[in-house]
PyMOL Python script that loads the backbone (N, CA, C, O; Angstrom):
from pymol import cmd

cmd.read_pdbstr("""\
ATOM      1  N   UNK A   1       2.729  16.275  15.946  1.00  0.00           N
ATOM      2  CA  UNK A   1       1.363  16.008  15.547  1.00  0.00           C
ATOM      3  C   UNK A   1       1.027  14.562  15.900  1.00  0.00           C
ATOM      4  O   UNK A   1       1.908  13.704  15.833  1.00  0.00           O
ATOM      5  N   UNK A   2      -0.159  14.278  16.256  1.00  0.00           N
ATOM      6  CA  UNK A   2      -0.669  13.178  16.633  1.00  0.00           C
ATOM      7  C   UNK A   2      -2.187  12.742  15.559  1.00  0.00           C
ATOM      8  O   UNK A   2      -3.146  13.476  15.316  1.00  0.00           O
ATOM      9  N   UNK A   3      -1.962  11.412  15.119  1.00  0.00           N
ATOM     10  CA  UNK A   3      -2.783  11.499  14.487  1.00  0.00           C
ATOM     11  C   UNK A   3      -4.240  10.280  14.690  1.00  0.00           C
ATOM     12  O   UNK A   3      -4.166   9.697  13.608  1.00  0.00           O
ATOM     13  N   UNK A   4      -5.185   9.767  15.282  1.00  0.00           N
ATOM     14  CA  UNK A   4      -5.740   9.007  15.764  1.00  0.00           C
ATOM     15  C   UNK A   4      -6.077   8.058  14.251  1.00  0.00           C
ATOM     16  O   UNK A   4      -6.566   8.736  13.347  1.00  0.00           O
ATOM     17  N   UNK A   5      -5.893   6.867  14.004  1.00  0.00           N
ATOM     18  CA  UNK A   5      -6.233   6.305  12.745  1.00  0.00           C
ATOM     19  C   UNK A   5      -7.130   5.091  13.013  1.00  0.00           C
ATOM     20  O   UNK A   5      -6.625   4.131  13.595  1.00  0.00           O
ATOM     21  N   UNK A   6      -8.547   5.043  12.604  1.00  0.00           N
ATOM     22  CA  UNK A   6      -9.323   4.339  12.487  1.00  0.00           C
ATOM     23  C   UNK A   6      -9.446   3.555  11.077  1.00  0.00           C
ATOM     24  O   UNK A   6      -9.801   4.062  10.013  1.00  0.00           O
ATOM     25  N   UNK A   7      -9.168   2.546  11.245  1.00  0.00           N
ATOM     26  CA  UNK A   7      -9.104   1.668  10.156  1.00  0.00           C
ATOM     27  C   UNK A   7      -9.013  -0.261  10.476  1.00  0.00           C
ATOM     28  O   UNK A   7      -9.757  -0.691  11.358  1.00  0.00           O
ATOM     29  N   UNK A   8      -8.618  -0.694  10.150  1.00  0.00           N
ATOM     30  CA  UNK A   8      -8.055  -2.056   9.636  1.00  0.00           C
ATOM     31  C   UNK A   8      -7.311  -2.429   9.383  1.00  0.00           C
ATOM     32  O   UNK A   8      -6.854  -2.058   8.301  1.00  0.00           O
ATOM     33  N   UNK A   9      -6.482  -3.594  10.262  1.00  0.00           N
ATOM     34  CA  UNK A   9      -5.299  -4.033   9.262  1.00  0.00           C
ATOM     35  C   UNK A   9      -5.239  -5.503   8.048  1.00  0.00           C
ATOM     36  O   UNK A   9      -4.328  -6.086   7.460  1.00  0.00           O
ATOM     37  N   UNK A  10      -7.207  -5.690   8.129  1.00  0.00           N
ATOM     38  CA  UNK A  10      -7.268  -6.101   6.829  1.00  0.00           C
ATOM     39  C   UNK A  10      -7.770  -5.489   5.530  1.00  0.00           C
ATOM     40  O   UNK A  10      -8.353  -6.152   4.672  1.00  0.00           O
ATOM     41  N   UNK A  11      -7.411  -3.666   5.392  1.00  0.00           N
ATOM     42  CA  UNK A  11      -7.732  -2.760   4.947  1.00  0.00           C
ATOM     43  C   UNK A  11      -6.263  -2.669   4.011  1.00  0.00           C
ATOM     44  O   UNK A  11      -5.270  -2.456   4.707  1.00  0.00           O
ATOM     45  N   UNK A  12      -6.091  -2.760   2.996  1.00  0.00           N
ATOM     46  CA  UNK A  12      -4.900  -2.240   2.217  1.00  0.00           C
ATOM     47  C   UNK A  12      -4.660  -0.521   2.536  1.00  0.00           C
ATOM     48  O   UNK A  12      -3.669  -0.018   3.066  1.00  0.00           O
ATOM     49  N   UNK A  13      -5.558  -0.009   2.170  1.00  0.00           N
ATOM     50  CA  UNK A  13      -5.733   1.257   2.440  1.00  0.00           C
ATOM     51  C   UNK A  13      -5.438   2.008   3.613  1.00  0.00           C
ATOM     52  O   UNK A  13      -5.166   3.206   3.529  1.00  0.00           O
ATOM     53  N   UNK A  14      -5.483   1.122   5.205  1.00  0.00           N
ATOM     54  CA  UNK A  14      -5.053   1.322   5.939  1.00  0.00           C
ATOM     55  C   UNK A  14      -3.770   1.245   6.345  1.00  0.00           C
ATOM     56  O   UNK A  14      -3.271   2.132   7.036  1.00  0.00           O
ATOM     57  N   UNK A  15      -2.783  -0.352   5.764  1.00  0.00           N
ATOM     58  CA  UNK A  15      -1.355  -0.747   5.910  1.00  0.00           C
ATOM     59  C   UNK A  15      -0.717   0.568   5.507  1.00  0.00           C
ATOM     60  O   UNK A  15       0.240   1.132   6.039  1.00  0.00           O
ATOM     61  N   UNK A  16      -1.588   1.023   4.242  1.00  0.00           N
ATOM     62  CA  UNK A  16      -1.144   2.004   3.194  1.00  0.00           C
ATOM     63  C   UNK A  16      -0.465   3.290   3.965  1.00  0.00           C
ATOM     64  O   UNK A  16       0.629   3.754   3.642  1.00  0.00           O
ATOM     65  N   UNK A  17      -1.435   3.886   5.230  1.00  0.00           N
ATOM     66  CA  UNK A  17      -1.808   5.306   5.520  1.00  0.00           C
ATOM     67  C   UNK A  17      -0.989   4.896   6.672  1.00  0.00           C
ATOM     68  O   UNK A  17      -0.353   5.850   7.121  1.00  0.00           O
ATOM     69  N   UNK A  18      -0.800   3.813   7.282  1.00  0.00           N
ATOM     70  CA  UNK A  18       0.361   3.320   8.421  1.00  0.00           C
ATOM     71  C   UNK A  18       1.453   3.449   8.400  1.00  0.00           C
ATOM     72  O   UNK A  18       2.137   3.999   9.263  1.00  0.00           O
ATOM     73  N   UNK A  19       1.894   2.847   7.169  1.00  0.00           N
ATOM     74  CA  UNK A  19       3.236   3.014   6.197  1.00  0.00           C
ATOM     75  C   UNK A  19       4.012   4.700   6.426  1.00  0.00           C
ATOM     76  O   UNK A  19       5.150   5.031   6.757  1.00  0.00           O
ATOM     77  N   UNK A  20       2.955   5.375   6.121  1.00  0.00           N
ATOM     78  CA  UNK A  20       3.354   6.503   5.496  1.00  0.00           C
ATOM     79  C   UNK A  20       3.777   7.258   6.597  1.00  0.00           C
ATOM     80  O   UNK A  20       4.815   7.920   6.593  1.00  0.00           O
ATOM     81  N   UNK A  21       2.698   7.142   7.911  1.00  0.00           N
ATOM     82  CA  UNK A  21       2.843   8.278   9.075  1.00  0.00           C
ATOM     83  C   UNK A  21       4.279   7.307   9.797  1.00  0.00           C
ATOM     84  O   UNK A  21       5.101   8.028  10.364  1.00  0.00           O
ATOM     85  N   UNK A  22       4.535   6.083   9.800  1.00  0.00           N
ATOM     86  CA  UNK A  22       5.650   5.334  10.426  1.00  0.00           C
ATOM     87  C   UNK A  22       6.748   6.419   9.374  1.00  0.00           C
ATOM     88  O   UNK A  22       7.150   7.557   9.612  1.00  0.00           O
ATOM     89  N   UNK A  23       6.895   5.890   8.666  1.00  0.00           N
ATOM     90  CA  UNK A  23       8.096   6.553   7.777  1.00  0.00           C
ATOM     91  C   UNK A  23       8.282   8.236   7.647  1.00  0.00           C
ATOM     92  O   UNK A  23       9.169   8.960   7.193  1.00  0.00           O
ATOM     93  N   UNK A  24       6.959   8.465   8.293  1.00  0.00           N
ATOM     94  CA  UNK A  24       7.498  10.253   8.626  1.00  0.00           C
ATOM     95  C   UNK A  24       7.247  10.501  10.208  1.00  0.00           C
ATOM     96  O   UNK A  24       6.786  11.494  10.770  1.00  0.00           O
ATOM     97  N   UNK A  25       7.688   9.313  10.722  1.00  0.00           N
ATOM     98  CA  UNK A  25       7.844   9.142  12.035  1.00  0.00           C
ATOM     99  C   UNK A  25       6.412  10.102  13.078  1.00  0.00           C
ATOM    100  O   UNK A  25       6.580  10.608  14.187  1.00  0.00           O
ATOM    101  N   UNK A  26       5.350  10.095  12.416  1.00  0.00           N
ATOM    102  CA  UNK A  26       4.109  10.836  12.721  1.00  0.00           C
ATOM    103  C   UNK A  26       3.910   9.826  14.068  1.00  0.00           C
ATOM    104  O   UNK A  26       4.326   8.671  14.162  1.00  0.00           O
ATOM    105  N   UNK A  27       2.980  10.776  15.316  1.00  0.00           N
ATOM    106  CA  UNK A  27       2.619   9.900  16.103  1.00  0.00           C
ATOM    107  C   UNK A  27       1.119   9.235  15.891  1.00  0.00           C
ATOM    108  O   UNK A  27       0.374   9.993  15.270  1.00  0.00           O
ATOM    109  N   UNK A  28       0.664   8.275  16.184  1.00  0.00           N
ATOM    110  CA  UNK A  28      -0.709   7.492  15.606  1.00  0.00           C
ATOM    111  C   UNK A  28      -1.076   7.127  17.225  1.00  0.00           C
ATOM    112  O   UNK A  28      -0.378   6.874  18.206  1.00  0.00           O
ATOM    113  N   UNK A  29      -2.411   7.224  17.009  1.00  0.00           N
ATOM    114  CA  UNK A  29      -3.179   6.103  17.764  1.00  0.00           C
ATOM    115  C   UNK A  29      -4.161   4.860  17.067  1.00  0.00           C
ATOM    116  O   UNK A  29      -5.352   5.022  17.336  1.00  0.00           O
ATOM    117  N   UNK A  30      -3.909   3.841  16.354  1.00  0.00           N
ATOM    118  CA  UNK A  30      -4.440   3.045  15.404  1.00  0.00           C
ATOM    119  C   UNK A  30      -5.429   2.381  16.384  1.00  0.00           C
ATOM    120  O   UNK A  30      -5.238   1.890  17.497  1.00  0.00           O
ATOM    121  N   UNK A  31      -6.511   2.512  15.657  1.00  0.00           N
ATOM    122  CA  UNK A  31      -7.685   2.241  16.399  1.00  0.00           C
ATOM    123  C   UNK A  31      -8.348   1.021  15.273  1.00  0.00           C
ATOM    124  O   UNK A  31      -8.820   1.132  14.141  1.00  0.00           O
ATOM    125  N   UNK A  32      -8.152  -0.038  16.085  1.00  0.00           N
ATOM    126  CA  UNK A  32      -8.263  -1.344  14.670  1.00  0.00           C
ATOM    127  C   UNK A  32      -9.905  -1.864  15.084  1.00  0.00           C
ATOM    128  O   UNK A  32     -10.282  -2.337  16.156  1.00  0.00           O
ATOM    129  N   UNK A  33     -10.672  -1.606  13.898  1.00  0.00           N
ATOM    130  CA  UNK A  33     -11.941  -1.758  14.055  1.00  0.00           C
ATOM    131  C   UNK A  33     -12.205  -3.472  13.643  1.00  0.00           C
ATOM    132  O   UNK A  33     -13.343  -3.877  13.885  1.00  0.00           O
ATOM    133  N   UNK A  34     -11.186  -4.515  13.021  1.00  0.00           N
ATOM    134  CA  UNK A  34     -11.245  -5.792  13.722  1.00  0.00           C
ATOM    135  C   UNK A  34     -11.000  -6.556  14.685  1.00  0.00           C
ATOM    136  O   UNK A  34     -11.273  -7.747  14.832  1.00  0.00           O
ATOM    137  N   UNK A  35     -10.322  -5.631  15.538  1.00  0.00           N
ATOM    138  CA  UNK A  35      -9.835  -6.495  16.771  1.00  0.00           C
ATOM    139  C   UNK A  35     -10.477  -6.119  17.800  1.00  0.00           C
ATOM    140  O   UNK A  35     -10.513  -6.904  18.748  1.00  0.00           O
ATOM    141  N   UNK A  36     -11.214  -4.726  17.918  1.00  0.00           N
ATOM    142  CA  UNK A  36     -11.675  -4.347  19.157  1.00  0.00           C
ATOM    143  C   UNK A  36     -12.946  -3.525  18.840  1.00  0.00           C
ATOM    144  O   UNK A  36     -13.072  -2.390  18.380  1.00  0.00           O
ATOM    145  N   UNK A  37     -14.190  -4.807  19.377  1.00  0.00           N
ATOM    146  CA  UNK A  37     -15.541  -3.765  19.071  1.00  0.00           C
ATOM    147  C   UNK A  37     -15.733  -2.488  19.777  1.00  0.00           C
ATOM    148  O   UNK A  37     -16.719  -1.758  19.672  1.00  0.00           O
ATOM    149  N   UNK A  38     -14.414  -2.239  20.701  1.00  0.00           N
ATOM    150  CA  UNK A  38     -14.974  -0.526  21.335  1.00  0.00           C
ATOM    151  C   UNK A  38     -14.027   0.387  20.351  1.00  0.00           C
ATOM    152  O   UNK A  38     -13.990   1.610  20.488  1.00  0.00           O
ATOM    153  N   UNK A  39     -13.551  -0.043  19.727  1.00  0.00           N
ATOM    154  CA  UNK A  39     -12.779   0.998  18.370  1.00  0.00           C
ATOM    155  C   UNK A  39     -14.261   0.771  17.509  1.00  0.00           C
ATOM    156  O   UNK A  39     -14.743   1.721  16.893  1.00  0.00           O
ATOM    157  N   UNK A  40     -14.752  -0.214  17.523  1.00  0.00           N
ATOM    158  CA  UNK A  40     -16.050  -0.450  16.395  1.00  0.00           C
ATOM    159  C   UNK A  40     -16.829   0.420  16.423  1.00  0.00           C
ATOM    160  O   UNK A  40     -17.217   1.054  15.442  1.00  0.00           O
ATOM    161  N   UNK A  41     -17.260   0.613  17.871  1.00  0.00           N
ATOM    162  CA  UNK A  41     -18.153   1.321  18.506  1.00  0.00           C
ATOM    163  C   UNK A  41     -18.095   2.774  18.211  1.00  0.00           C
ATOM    164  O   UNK A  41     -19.014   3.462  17.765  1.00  0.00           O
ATOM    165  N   UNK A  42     -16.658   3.221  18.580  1.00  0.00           N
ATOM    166  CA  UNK A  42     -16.005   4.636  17.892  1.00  0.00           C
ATOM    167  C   UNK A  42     -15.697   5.448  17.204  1.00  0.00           C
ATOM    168  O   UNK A  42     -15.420   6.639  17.347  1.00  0.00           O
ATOM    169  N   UNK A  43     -15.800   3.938  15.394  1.00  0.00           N
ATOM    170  CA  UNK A  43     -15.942   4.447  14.216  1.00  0.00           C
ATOM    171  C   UNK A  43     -17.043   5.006  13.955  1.00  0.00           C
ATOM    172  O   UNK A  43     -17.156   6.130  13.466  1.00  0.00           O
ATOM    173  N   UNK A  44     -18.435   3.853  14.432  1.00  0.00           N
ATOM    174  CA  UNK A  44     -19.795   3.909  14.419  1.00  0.00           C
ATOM    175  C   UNK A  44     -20.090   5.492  14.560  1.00  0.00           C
ATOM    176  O   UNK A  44     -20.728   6.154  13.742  1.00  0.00           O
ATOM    177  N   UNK A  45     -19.619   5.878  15.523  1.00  0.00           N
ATOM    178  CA  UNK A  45     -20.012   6.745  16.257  1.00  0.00           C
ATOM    179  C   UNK A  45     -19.389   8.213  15.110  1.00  0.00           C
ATOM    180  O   UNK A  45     -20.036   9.175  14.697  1.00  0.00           O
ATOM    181  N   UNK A  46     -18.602   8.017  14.984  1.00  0.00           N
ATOM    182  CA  UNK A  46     -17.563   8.993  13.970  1.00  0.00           C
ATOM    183  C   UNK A  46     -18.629   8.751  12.625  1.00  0.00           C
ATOM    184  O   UNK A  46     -19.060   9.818  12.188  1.00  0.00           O
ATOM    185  N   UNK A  47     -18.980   7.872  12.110  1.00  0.00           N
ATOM    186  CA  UNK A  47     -19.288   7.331  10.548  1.00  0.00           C
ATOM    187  C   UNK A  47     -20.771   8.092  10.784  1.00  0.00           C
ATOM    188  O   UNK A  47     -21.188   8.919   9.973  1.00  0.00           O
ATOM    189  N   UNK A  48     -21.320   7.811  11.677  1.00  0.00           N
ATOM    190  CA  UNK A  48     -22.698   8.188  11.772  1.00  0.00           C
ATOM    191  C   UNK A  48     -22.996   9.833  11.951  1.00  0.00           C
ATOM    192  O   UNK A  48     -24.067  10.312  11.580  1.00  0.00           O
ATOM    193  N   UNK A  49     -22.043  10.564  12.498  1.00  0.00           N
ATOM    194  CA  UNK A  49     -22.084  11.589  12.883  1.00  0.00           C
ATOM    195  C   UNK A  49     -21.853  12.942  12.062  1.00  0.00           C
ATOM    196  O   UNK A  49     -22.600  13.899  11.858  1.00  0.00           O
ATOM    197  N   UNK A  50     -20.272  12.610  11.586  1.00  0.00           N
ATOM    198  CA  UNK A  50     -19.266  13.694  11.254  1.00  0.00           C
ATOM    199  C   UNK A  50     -20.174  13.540   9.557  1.00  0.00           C
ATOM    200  O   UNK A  50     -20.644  12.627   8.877  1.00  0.00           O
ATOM    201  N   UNK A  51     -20.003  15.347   9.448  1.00  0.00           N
ATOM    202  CA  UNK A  51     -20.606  15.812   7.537  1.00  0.00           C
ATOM    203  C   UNK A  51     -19.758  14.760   6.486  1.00  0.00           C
ATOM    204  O   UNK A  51     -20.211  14.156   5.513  1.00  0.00           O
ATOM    205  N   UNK A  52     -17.980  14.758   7.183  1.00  0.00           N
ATOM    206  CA  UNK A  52     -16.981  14.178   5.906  1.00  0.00           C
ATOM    207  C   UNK A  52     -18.052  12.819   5.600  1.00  0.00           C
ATOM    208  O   UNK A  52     -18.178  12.676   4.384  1.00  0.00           O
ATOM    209  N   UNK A  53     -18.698  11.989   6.248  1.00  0.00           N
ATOM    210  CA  UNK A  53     -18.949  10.560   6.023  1.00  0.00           C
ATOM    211  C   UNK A  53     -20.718  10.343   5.213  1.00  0.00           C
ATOM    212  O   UNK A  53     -21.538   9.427   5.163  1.00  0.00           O
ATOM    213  N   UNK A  54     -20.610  12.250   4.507  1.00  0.00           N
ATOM    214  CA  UNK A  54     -22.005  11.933   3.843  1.00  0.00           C
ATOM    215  C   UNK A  54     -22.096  11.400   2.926  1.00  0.00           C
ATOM    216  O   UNK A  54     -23.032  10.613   2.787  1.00  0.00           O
ATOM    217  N   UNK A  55     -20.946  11.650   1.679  1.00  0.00           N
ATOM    218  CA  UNK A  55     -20.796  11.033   0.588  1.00  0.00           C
ATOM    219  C   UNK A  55     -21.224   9.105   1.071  1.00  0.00           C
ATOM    220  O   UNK A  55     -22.225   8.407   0.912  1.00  0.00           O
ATOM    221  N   UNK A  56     -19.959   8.889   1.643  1.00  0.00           N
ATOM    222  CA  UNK A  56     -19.569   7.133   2.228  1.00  0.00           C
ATOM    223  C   UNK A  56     -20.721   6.463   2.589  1.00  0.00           C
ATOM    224  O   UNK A  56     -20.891   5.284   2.275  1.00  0.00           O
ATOM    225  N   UNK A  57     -21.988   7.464   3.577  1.00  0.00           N
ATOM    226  CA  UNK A  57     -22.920   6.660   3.947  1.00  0.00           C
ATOM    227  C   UNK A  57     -24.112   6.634   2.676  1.00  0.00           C
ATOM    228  O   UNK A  57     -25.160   6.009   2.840  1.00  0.00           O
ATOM    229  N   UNK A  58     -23.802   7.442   1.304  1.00  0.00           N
ATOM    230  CA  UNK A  58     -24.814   7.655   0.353  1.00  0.00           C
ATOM    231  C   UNK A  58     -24.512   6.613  -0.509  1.00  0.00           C
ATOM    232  O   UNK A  58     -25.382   6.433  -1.361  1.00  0.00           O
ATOM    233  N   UNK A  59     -23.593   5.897  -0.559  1.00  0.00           N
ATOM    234  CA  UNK A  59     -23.246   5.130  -1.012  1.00  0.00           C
ATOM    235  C   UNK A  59     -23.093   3.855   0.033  1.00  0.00           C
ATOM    236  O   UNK A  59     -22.349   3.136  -0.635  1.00  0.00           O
ATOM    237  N   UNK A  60     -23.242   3.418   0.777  1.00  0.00           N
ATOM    238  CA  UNK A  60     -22.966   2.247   0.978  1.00  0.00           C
ATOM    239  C   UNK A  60     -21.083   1.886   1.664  1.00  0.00           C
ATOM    240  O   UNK A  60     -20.657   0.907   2.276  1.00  0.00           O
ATOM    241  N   UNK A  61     -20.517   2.903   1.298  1.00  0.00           N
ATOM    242  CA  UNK A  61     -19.311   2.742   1.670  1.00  0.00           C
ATOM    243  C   UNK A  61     -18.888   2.411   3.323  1.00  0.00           C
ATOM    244  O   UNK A  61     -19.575   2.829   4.254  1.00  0.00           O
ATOM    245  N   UNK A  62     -17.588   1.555   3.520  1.00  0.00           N
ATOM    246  CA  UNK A  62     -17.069   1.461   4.481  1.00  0.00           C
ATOM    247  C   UNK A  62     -16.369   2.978   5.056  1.00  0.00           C
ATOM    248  O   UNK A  62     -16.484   3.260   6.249  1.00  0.00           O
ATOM    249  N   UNK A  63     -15.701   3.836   4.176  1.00  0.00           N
ATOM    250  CA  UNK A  63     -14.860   4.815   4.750  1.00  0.00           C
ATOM    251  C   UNK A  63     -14.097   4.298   5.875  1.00  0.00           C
ATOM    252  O   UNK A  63     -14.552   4.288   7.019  1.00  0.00           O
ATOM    253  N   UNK A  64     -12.727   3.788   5.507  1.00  0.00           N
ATOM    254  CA  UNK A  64     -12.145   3.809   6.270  1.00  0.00           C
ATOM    255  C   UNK A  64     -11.046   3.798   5.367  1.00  0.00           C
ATOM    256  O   UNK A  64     -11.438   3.673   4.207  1.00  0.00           O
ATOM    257  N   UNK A  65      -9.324   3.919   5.527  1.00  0.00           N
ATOM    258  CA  UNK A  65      -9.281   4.846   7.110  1.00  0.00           C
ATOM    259  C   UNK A  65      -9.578   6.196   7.064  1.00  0.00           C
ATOM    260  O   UNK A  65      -9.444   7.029   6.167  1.00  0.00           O
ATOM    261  N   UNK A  66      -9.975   6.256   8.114  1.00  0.00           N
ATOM    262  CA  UNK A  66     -10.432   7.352   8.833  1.00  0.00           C
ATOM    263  C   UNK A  66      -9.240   7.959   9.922  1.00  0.00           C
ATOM    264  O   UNK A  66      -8.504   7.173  10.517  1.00  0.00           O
ATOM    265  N   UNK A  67      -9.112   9.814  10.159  1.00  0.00           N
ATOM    266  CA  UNK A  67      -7.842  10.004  10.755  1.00  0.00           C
ATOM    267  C   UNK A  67      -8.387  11.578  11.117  1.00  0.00           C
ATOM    268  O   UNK A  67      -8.600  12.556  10.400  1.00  0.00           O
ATOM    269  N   UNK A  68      -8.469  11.416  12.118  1.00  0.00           N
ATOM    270  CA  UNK A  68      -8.753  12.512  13.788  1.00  0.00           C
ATOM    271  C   UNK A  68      -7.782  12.763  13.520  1.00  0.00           C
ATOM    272  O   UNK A  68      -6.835  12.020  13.261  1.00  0.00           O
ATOM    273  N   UNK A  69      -7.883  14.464  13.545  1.00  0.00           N
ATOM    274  CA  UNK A  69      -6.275  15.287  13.959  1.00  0.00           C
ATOM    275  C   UNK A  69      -6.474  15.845  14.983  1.00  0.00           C
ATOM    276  O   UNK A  69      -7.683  16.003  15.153  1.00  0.00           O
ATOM    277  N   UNK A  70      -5.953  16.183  15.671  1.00  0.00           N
ATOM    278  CA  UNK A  70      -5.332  16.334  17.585  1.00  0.00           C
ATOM    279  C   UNK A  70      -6.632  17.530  17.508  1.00  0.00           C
ATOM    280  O   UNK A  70      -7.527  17.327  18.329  1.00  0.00           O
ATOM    281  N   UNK A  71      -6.758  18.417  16.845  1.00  0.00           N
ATOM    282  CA  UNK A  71      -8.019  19.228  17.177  1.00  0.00           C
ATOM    283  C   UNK A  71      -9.382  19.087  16.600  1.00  0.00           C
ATOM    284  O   UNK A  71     -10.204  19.908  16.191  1.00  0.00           O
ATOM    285  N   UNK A  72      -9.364  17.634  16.706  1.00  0.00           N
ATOM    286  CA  UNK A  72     -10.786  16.612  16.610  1.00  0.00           C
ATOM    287  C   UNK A  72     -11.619  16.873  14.954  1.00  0.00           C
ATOM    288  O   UNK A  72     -12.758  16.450  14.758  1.00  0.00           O
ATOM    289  N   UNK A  73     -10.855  17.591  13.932  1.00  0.00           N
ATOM    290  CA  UNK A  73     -11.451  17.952  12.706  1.00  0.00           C
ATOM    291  C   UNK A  73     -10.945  16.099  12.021  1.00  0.00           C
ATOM    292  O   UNK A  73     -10.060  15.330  12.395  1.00  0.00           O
ATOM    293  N   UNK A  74     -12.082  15.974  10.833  1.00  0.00           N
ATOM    294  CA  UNK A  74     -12.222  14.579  10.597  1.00  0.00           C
ATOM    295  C   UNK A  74     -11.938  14.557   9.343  1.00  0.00           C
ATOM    296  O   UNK A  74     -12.410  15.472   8.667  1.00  0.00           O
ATOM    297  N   UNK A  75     -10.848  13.219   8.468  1.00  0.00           N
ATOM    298  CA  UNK A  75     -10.959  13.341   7.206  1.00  0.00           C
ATOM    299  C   UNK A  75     -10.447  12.313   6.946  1.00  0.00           C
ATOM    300  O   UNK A  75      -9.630  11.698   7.632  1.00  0.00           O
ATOM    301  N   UNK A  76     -11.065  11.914   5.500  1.00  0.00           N
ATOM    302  CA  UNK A  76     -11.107  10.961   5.052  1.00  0.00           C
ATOM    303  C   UNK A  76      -9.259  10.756   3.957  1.00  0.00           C
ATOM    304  O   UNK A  76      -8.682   9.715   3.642  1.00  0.00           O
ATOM    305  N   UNK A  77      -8.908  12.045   3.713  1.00  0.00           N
ATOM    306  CA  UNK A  77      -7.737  11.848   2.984  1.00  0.00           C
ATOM    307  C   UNK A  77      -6.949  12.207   3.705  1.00  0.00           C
ATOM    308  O   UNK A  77      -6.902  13.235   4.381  1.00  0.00           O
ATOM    309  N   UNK A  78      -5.821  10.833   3.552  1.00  0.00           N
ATOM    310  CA  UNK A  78      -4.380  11.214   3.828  1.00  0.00           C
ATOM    311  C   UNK A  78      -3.657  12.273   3.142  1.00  0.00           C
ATOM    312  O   UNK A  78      -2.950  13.045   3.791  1.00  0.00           O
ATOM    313  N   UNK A  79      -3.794  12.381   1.738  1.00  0.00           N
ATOM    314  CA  UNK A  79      -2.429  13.756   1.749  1.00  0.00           C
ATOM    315  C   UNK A  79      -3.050  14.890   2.628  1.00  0.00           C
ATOM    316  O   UNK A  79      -2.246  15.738   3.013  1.00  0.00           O
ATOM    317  N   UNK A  80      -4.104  15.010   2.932  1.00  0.00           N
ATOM    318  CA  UNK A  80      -4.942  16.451   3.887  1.00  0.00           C
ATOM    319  C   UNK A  80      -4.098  16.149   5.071  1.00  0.00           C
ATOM    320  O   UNK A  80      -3.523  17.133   5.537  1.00  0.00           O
ATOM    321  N   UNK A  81      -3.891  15.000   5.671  1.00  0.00           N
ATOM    322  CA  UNK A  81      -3.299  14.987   7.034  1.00  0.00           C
ATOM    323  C   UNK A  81      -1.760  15.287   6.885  1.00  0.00           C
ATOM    324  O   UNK A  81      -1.258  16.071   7.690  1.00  0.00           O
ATOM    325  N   UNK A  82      -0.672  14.490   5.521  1.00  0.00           N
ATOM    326  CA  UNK A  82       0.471  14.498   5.569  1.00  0.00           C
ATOM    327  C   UNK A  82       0.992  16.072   4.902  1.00  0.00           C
ATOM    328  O   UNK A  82       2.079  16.649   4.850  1.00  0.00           O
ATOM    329  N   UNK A  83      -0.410  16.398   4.438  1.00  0.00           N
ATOM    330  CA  UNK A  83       0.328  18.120   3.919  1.00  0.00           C
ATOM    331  C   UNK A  83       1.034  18.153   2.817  1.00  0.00           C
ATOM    332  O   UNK A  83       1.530  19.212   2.433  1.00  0.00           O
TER     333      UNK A  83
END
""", "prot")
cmd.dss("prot")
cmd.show_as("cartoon", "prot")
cmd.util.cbc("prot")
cmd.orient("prot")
């Protein structure tokens, strides 16, 4: 399984969800939305789009991390991805 992770690594929440897929040796593509405005661009694009991010945008929320599974379905919780 491959898992695409949009987040931050000045995100606790993100170190958090990093941690977890490293230690169950999961494959990642970490897509760091401070270091690179075309990951920015990508969240944007994800945050604005996908149903999961209706709550997040009704509120004001960041939502992140955020984690693409290999057949492009979107979610906001890790135990949904680690099963």
């Amino acid at each position: 399984m491959k898992v695409t992770v949009i987040g931050s690594h000045l995100c606790p929440d993100t170190l958090y969800a990093l941690g977890q897929f490293s230690a169950r040796k999961v494959e990642i593509d970490f897509r760091d939305l401070s270091a690179s405005l075309p990951d920015l661009k990508v969240y944007l694009a994800v945050r604005e789009s996908e149903p999961v991010y209706a709550a997040v945008r009704e509120k004001g929320s960041l939502g992140i991390p955020c984690f693409v599974l290999e057949d492009g379905s979107v979610t906001l919780e890790l135990e949904e991805v680690l099963g």
